[in-house]
Structures are given as C-alpha cells and as structure tokens.
N, C-alpha and C positions, 0 to 999 in steps of 0.2 A: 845559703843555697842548699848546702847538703842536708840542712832541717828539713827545711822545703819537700825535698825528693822524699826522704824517707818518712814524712808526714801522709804524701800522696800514696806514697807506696801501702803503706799502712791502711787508707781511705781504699782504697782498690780492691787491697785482700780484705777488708771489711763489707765493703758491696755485694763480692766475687761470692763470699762462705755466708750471704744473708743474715751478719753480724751473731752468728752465732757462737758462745763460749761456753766451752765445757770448765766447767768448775767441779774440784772435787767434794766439795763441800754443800753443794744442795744442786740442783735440778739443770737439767739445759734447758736453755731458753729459747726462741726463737723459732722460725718456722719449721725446722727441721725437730726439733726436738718437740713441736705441737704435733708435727705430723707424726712420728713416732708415737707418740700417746693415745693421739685420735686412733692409729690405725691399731697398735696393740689391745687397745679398750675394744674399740669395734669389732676387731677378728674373734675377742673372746666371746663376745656376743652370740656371733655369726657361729665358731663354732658350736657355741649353746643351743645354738636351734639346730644347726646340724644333729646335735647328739638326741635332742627331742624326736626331729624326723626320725634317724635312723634306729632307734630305740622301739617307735611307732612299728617302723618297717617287721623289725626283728618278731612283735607280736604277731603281724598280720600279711608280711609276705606269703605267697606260695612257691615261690621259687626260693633252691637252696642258696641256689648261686649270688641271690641279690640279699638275702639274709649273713652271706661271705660277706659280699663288699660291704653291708652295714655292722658289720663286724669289724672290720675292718678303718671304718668310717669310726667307728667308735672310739677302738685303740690308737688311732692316728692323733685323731684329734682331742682325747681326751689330755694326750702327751704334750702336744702343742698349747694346750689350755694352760699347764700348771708351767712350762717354760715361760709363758708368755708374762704371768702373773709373776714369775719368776722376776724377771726384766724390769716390770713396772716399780719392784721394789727396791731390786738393787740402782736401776738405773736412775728412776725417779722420784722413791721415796713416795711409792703410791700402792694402798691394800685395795688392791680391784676386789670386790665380791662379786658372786654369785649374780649371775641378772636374776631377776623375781619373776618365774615363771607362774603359771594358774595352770593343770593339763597339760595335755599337749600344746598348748598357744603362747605365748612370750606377752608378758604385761608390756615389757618397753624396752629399747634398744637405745644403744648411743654410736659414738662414733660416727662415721662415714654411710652409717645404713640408710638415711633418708626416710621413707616411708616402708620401708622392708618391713617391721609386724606387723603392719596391718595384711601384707602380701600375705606375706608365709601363713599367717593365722586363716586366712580363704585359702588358700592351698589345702593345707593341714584337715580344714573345716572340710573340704571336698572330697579329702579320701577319706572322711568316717563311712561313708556309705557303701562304698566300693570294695569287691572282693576277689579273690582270685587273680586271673591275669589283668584284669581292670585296672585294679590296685597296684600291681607290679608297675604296669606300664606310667598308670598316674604319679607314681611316687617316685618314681625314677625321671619323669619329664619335671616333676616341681624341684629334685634337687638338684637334674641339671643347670637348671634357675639358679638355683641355692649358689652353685660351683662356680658359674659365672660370675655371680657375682661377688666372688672370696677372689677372683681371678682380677677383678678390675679394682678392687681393692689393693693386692697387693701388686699391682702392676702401676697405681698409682704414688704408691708409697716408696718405689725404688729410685725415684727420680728425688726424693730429697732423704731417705735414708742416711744415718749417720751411722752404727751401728753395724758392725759386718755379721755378725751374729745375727740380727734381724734381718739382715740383704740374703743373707742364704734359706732364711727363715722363710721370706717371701716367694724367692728364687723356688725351694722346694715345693709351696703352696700352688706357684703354677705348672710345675711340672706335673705333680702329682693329682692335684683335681681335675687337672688336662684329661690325663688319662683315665680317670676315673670318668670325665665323662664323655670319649671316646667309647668306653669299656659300655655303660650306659646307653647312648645311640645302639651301639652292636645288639646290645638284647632286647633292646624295643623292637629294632628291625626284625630279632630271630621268636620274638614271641609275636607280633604283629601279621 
C-alpha cells in the first residue's frame, strides 16, 4: 500500500512539473524547457530587428531625444543579445547565430514571431520615404509595435519559465520596453 501512495505521489509531481527533468548531462526537456528555447531564440530575433530599426533611426532621426532612446535601444539590447546566447549554450548546448538579415529587412525569423518579418519589413519599407518629424513619429509608432510585441512574448514565457535568471530577464523586458513605450506616446503626442 505504501508503494501504492508514493507511486501516485510520484505520478502527481510528474503531472503537476509537465514531466520535466533537469539533467546535468544534456538538454531539459519538455514544455518548459521548449519554451525557454522557443522564447530565448525568438527574443534574439526580435531584439535583431530591434537593433536594425534603431540603427535605421540613429541615421535618420531628427530629433536628439529619440536618437537617445535608440541609443539606448542599442546598448540594452545588444547586452541582452549576447546573455541570451549566453544561456542557450550553457543551458542547452545550442550556438544560436546571427539571424541573416539583407538591409534594413530580416530574411527570416523563428521562435514565437509568427508573421512578424513580413510586418516589420513594411514598416521598415515605409519609413525609407519619410523625413523629419514624419519619420520620428513613424518610427517611433512601428517600434511601439515592435515593444509590444517583446512584451507578449515575454509575458507569455513566465508562465512556464524554469530558469530564474531568464524570469527576471523577462520581468526586466516588460518593465523596461513599458516605459520606453510610455516614453514614446509622450513625444508623438509633444511632436504631433
């Protein structure tokens, strides 16, 4: 009988954790450890086009202030980039590269993006034309876009996160592109 219990007991905590086992000898498995991967590959992504946008911005801004925050954008997430990459190899025994951009436009995306380069590439495609405050304001409404969508990313990944390192990783990503794109609204509204 006492098999019995600590069988079920066993079957329960295996249900409860989505059978997943951390071994130190190769890779986690299971959906927790997909979704970590899914979502570390994809943010590296996501911040790749970020650093294209914001790169973009820095040529063709006219305002200082938004040439700041894509400076900013830059340094943030260029740091996040090589952490990120960091993890994939300690954690999972995986050399993420470089996505294979063309231009300013993203050849292909993976992870959690969905249809996101085709998006961002008409984005992108739409401020070549535009100058001055045009441009400020367009570029600043497409990475509000952008921000949003690193926001439901990582807001969808803390719900099966293993990894506390990556939970604060995510935790910072919504505080921070929060207000970057509060920061954002304010100076469309003050250049509008």
């Amino acid at each position: 009988m006492k098999t019995f219990r600590w069988l079920v007991i066993a079957m329960l905590i295996a249900i409860v954790f989505g059978g997943v086992i951390v071994r130190a000898d190769g890779p986690v498995e299971g959906r927790a450890g997909r979704a970590e991967v899914r979502f570390l590959e994809g943010m590296i992504d996501h911040h790749m086009m970020a650093l294209v946008m914001a790169n973009d911005c820095l040529a063709k801004a006219s305002s200082d202030d938004l040439k700041g925050l894509c400076r900013s954008i830059i340094d943030a997430q260029s740091a996040e980039i090589e952490l990120m990459r960091g993890w994939l190899k300690a954690w999972y025994g995986i050399e993420y590269a470089n996505m294979p951009m063309m231009g300013n436009s993203m050849d292909h995306m993976g992870g959690m993006m969905g249809n996101q380069p085709m998006m961002m590439m008409g984005m992108m495609a739409g401020l070549g034309d535009l100058s001055g405050t045009e441009y400020d304001i367009a570029w600043m409404e497409a990475m509000i876009d952008h921000h949003d969508d690193a926001l439901h990313m990582s807001e969808r990944l803390l719900r099966r996160v293993m990894h506390a390192d990556l939970r604060d990783l995510a935790q910072n990503i919504i505080r921070a592109q929060s207000a970057e794109i509060e920061m954002m609204e304010g100076m469309i509204h003050d250049l509008s």
